[in-house]
N, C-alpha and C positions, 0 to 999 in steps of 0.2 A: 835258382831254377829259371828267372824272369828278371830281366832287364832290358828297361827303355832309355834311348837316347833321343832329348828334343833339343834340336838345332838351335843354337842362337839366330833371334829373331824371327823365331818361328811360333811368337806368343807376344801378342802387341802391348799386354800386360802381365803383370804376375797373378800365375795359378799357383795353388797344391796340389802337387801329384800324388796320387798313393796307389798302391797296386796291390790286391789282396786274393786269397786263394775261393776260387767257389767250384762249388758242384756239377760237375761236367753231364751236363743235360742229353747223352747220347745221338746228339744228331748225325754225327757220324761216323758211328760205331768203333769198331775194331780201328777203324781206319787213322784214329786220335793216339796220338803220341806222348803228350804231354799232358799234366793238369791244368786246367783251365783259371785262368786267371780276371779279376775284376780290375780294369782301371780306371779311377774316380780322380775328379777334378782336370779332365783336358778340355779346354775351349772345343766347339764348335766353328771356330774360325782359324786354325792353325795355319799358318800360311810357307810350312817347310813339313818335308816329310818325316817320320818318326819313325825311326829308327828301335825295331826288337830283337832281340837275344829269347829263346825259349830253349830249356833243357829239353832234350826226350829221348824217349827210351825204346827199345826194341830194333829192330831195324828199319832200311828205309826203303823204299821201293817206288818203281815210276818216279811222279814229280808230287814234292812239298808242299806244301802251304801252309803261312799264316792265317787263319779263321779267325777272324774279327765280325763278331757280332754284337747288334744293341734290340734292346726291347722295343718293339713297336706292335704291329697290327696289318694284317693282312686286307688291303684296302678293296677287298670287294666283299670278306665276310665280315668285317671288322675284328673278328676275332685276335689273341695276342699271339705273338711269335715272336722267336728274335731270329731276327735279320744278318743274314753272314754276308759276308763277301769274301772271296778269299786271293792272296796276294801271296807270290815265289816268296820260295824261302829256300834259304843252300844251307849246307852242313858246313859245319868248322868246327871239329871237334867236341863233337857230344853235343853239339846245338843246331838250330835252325835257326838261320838269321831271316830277315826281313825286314819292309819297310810298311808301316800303315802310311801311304800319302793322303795326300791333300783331296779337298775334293775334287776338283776341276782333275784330277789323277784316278779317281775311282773310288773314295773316301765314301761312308756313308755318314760323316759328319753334319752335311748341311743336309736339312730337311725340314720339311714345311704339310701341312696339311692344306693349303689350298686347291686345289683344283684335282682332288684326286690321289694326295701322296702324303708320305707321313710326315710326322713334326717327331723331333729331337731336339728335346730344351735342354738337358741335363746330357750332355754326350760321354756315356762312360761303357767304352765297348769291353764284352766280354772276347775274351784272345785264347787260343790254344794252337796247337801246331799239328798237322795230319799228313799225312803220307799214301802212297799207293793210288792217289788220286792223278788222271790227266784229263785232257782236253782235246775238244775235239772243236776246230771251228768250222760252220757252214756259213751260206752266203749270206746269213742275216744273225746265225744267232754264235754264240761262244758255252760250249755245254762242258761242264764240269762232272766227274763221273766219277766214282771208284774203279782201279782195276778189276775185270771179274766180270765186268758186266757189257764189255764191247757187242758182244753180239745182239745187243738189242740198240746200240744208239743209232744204227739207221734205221728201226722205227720210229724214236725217238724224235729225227733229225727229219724224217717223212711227217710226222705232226705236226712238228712245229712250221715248216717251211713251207708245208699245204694251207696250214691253217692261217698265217701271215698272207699268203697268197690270195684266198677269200678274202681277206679285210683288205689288204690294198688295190685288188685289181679289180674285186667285184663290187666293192663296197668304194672304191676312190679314197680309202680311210688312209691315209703314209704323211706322218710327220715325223715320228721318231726317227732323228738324225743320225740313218745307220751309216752315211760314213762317214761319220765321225768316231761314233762305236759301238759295237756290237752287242747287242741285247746276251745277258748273263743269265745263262739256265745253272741250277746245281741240283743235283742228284742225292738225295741223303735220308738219313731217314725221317720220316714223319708221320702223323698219325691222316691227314688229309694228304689225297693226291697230289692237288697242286695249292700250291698258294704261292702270291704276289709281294711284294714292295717297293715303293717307288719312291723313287727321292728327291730334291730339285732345290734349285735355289729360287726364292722369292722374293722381288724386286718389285716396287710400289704394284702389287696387286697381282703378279703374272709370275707365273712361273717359270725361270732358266734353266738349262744344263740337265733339263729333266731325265735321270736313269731309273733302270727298271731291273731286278732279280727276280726270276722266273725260279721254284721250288717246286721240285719234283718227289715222289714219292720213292725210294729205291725199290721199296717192296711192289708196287703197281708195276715198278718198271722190269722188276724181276720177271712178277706174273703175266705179262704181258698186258694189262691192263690197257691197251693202248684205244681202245673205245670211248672207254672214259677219261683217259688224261684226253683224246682227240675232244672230245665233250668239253669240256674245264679249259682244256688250254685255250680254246678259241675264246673262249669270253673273257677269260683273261688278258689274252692278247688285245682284243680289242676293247677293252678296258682303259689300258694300259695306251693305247694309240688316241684314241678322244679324251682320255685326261691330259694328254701332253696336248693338244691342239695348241699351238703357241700365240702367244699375245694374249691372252683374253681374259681380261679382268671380271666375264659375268661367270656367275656360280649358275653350274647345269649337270648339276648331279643328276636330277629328275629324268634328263635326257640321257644323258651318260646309261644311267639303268636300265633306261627303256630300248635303250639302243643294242646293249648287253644282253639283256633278258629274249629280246626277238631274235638274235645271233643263234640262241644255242639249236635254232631250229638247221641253220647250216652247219652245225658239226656234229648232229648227232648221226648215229647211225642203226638209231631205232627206228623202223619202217612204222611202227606205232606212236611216234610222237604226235602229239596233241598239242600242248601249250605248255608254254616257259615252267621251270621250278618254282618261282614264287607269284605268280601269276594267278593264281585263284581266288587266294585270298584277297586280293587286290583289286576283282575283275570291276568294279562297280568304281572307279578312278576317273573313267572316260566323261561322266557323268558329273563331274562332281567341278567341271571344266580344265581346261588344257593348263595353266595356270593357279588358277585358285588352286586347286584340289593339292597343291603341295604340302603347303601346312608351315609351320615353323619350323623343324626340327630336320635332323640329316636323317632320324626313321622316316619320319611322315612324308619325305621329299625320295628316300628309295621306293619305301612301300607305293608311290604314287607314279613311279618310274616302275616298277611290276608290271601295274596296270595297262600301264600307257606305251606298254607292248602292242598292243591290239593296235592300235593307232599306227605305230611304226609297221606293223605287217600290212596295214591294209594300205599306209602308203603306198609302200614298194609294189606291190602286189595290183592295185588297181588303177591308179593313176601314174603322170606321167613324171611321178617323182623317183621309181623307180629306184632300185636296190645302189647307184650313185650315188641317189639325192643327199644318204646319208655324209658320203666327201663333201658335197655342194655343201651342206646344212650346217657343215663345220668350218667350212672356209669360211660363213657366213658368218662364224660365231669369232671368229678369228680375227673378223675387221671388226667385231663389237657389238653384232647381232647378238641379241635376245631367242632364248631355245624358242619359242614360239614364233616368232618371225622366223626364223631359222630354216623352221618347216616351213609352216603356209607361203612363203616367196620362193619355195622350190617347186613349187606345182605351177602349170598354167589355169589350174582349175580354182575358180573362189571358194573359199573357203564355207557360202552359203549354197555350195551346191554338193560339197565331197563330204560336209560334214555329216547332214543327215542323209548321205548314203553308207557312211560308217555306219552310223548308228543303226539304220536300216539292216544291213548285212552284219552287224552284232547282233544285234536282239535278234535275230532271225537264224543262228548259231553258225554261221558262215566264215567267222574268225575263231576260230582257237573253240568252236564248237561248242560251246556255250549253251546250255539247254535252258526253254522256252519257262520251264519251270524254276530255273533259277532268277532269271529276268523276275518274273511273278512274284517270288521272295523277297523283293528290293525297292517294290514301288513305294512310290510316294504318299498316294491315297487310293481311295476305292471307294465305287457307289454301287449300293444293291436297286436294281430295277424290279422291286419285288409287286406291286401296285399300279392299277392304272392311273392311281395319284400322283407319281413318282415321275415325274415328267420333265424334271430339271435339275441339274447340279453344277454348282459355278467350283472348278480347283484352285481357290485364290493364292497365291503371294502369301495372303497375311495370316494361312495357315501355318501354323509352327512346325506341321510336318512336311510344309513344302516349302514356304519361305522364298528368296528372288532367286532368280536366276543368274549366276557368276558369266560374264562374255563366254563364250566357248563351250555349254555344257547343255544336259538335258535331262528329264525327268520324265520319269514312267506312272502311268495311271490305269488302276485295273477298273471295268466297268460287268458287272455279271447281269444278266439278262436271265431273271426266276420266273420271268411272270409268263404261263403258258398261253394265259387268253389273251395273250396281247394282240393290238387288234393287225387285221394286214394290212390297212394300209400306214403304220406306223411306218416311221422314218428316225435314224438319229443323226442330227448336228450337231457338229462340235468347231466351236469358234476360239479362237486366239484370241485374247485384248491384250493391251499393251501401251503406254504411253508416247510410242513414239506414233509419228502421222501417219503413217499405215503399218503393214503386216512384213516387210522387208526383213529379211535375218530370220523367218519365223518358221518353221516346217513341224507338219503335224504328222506321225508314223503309224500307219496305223496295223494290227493284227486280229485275229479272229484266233481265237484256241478250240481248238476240235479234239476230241479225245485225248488232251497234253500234247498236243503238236501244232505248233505254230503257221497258220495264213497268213499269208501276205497281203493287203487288201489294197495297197496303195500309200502314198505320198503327196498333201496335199500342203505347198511351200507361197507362202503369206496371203491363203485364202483359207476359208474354209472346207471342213470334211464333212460330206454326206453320204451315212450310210441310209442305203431305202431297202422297203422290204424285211425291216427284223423279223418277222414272222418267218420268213424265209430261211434264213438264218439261224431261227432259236429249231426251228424242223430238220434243220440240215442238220443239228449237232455243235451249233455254234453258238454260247449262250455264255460265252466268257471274250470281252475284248482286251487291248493294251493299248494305250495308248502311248505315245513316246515324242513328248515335244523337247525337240529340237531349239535352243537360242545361239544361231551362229553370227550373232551381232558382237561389234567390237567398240566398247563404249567406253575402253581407257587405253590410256597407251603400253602400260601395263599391263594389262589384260586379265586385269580384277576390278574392273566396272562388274556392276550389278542391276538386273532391270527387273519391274516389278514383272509378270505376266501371268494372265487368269486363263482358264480354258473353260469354256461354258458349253457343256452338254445340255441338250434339248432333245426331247420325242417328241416329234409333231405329229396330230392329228392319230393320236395313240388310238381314241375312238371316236368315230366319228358323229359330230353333235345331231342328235334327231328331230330337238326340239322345233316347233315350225308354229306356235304361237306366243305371243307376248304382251303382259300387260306394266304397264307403271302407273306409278303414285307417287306426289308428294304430300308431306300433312307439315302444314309452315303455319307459322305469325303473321297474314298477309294482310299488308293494307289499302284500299283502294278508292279511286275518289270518282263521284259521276256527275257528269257535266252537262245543265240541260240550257235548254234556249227559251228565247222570254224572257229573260231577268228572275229565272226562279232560280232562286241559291245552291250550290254545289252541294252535294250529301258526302260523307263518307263513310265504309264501312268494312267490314273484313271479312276476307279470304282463309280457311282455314286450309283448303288443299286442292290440286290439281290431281288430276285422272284421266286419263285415256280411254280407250275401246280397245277388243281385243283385236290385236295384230296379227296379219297369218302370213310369213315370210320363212325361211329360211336360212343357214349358216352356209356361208363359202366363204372356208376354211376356220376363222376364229372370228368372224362378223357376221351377224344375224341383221338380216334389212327385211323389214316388214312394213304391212300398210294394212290399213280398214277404212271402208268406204260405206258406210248401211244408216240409213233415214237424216238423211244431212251432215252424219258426224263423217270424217274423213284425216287421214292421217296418216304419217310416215314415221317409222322407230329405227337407228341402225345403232345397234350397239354393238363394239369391239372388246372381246375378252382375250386376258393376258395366254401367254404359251401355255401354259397348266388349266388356265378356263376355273380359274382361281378368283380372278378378279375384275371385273366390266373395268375396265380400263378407260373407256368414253362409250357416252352414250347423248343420243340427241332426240328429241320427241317436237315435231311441227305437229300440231293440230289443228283442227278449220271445224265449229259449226256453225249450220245454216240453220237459221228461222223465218219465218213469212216474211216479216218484214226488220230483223237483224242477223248482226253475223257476230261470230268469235272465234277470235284466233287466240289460241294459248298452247304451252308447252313448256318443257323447262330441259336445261343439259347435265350434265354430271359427272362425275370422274371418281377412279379407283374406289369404287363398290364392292365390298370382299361376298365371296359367297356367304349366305349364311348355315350357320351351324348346324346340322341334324334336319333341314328343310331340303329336298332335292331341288334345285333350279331356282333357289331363290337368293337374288343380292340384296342386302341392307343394313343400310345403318340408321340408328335411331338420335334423340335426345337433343342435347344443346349444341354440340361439336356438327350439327346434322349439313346445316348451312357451308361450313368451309369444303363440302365435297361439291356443295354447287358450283355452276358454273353459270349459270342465269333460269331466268324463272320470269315468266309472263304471261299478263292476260287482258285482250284488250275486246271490248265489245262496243258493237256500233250500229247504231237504228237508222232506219229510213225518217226518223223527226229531229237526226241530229243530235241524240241522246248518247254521249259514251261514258263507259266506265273501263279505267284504267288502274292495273295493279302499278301502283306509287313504289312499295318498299315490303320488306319482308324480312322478319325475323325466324330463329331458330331457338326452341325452348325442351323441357324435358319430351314432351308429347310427340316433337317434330322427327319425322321419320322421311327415307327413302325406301320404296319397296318395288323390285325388277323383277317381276315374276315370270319364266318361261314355262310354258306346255307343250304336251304331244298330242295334236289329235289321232 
């Protein structure tokens, strides 16, 4: 029933051929003549054509063919299939002759999985013979059909030739060298509309001779299904055109995908379309940087090309990289660009200035329409402003749920605003840090959420964001923000550099300070020595604490400067408390008194004073640690007889105390 003839010198060593009967898989129904056959042990490098004999039965009709197929995968679902191609065959008495050639002839012998196409290690095609099938060639493709079904190939022939026409003319996408040969449609049956194969030969890293079989559903094509094969084909087409970009030894599956996935918006012809097939689950890729967010693996590197739709629409779409850019981006890759250079040097716009206007017009559902409440669902952290205590929050790096920043990506921060009585004239700041010597690369995104609907509040790019007026705000219905920092710094050439960066939230002047008097105290080990004239001996003796009068000043902003002037005593106090008003941060005390006939000047300074516990308006700290908060400490008195006493030195023991007390009169 089956016999093959292999040329001398058309196997550069010895094989075992064998040739065995299997189960004819109905891909091409009725239209199969013969039994299907396995042949096992022929090289993949055959270098003469091979010559077949198949019995068959029934009669014959239209034009022949040998059907030689091998097991591979359909390289845009991965899923498996086997791959036909099919080759004339003439009759000579009860048979169908034909030839399996070589590949440089249309063989799917050689194949490789680089860049897009499959690998055939073990090359053992399954063969049968079918009839009733012809052909029909248009100016780009060669469509394989059953008789029966002509009156639908110029639909057929209108899909595909529209849909190559968007990828090359609108898109600049054309390297598959059609004239050299025509891309191979077949008609048959299957359980999916369309599926691909692509095969090539693979030379130190790049792939040659790259061809491609386009699989068609009969029964879609019966039905007229031509929505959806117009759907499928195009991305397969252009699948199929930037897997072939020739020369290019770098792996850009990620782009490849993303390039694919934003396509099917020009083929569909659902006036409802929204965003790509697999694109949802993905949407949070952008984020996660252009780059980095690939991952290891060919899932993690598609599923990151899903995503990285949004990117490619907002390219084309907003800037001046335009529905082209994509040919540019390929040519680009073609002389040895990297997919990320690929893009960003098709634009004239920096890349620190389009990328947080992505992100801007993402999060704000303006790509692929993205709701404000999915954003919400994916932050990184979140601070409740539920207290007039709650006055700061730093988003560090060295949290585990937010960690650095990859070159190219960014991170979302929800900030909720509970607190009713907060006061008006609050304000929130929100600051960048970061190790490099300023805020460059850095942009801050900012939103308001109003009833589940996203404000826009602005963009503030390597300075600071000031929101003023929360009151305003939490009244208007606005008591939920987002924050979305943006890192469009490029800090490898790879472009999985990593930088640390913090964002520090502050409410300033949440409420404002009323207090408007102030007293201090130290209680120290103090020693002092006094010096008189005459020749009478020097005395010493001790200090146990200095003390003020009360002071009656005021706060502008987070500094209290006060002064008392009453029966000789006289003095100045200005102490600085931290953003929260948590902790006197510095403080300074000059005092002066006056006596009929001496004077004393004393005072002492100090630093980081925590409030104290359960006392309102009081800072202190106590014990033997008391002294390291000093900053100095004096006291000097001096008579009209030339009598002085000077504080020498000072210790700090359990007893020694600071005490900052403020009031309201």
């Amino acid at each position: 029933d089956v016999s093959i003839v292999v040329p001398s010198g058309a196997f550069n060593e010895k094989h075992n051929v064998a040739i065995y009967s299997v189960a004819d898989d109905g891909a091409f129904g009725e239209n199969t003549v013969s039994s299907s056959f396995k042949i096992s042990g022929l090289p993949n490098d055959y270098t003469k054509a091979i010559k077949i004999k198949m019995k068959y039965t029934g009669e014959l009709s239209g034009q022949s063919f040998i059907a030689a197929g091998i097991n591979s995968s359909d390289i845009m679902s991965g899923d498996t299939l086997i791959a036909y191609n099919l080759f004339p065959a003439s009759d000579s008495s009860g048979f169908l002759i034909g030839e399996l050639p070589t590949f440089s002839e249309g063989s799917l012998a050689k194949s490789n999985t680089m860049n897009g196409v499959n690998e055939v290690v073990d090359f053992s095609p399954i063969i049968k013979v079918l009839t009733k099938y012809t052909v029909k060639e248009t100016e780009n493709f060669k469509i394989h059909y059953p008789i029966g079904v002509e009156a639908f190939i110029d639909d057929v022939e209108q899909v595909l030739e529209n849909s190559l026409s968007i990828i090359n003319d609108d898109l600049g996408v054309s390297y598959y060298p059609r004239d050299i040969v025509k891309q191979t449609v077949i008609i048959k049956f299957q359980s999916k509309p369309v599926t691909i194969f692509s095969y090539g030969e693979l030379e130190n890293n790049v792939t040659t001779n790259k061809q491609i079989i386009l699989f068609l559903s009969l029964d879609d094509v019966i039905k007229q299904n031509f929505s959806e094969l117009k759907f499928l084909v195009g991305g397969y087409l252009i699948s199929s055109e930037v897997a072939y970009t020739p020369t290019r030894p770098i792996k850009t599956l990620w782009l490849d995908q993303a390039i694919v996935s934003w396509s099917e918006e020009l083929f569909t012809d659902d006036p409802n379309f929204k965003n790509p097939t697999n694109f949802l689950d993905n949407a949070m890729a952008p984020f996660k940087g252009m780059q980095a967010g690939v991952g290891f693996t060919d899932k993690s590197e598609k599923e990151h090309g899903y995503g990285m739709s949004s990117i490619i629409k907002y390219l084309t779409e907003y800037t001046d990289f335009g529905k082209t850019g994509i040919g540019k981006a390929y040519n680009l890759i073609s002389q040895g660009a990297d997919p990320v250079s690929a893009l960003i040097n098709n634009t004239n716009v920096p890349e620190a200035e389009w990328l947080p206007d992505f992100f801007e017009k993402y999060v704000n559902g303006e790509i692929y329409n993205q709701s404000i409440s999915y954003f919400l669902s994916k932050i990184n952290a979140s601070w409740d402003i539920n207290t007039e205590s709650d006055t700061s929050k730093v988003f560090s790096s060295d949290f585990f749920l937010i960690k650095s920043y990859p070159d190219l990506s960014a991170k979302m921060f929800e900030i909720n605003l509970n607190y009713a009585d907060i006061d008006t004239s609050a304000k929130m700041l929100l600051s960048m840090k970061w190790g490099g010597a300023d805020l460059e690369g850095l942009s801050l995104i900012m939103f308001g959420i109003n009833n589940g609907k996203a404000e826009y509040l602005g963009t503030a790019n390597a300075q600071d964001f000031e929101i003023p007026n929360l009151k305003d705000y939490y009244d208007a219905g606005i008591k939920q923000f987002l924050a979305v920092l943006v890192n469009s710094n490029i800090t490898s050439n790879d472009y999985l550099g990593e930088s640390n960066i913090d964002l520090m939230v502050t409410i300033k002047n949440q409420k404002q300070i009323t207090y408007n008097k102030c007293l201090v105290m130290l209680g120290f080990d103090g020693n002092s020595e006094t010096v008189y004239q005459n020749g009478i001996p020097n005395s010493y003796s001790k200090i146990s604490g200095l003390v003020s009068e009360y002071a009656i000043g005021s706060f502008d902003g987070n500094v209290f400067t006060g002064t008392y002037n009453d029966n000789g005593n006289s003095g100045e106090i200005t102490i600085t408390l931290n953003e929260d008003k948590s902790i006197i941060t510095n403080m300074i005390w000059e005092g002066n008194t006056l006596f009929t006939n001496a004077n004393v000047v004393l005072g002492f300074s100090c630093f980081n004073i925590p409030l104290r516990p359960n006392f309102e308006g009081v800072y202190y700290v106590s014990g033997s640690n008391t002294c390291n908060f000093l900053t100095s400490a004096y006291y000097i008195y001096t008579s009209d007889t030339k009598t002085s006493t000077l504080l020498t030195d000072y210790g700090c023991d359990e007893l020694s105390f600071i005490d900052i007390s403020f009031y309201k009169e």
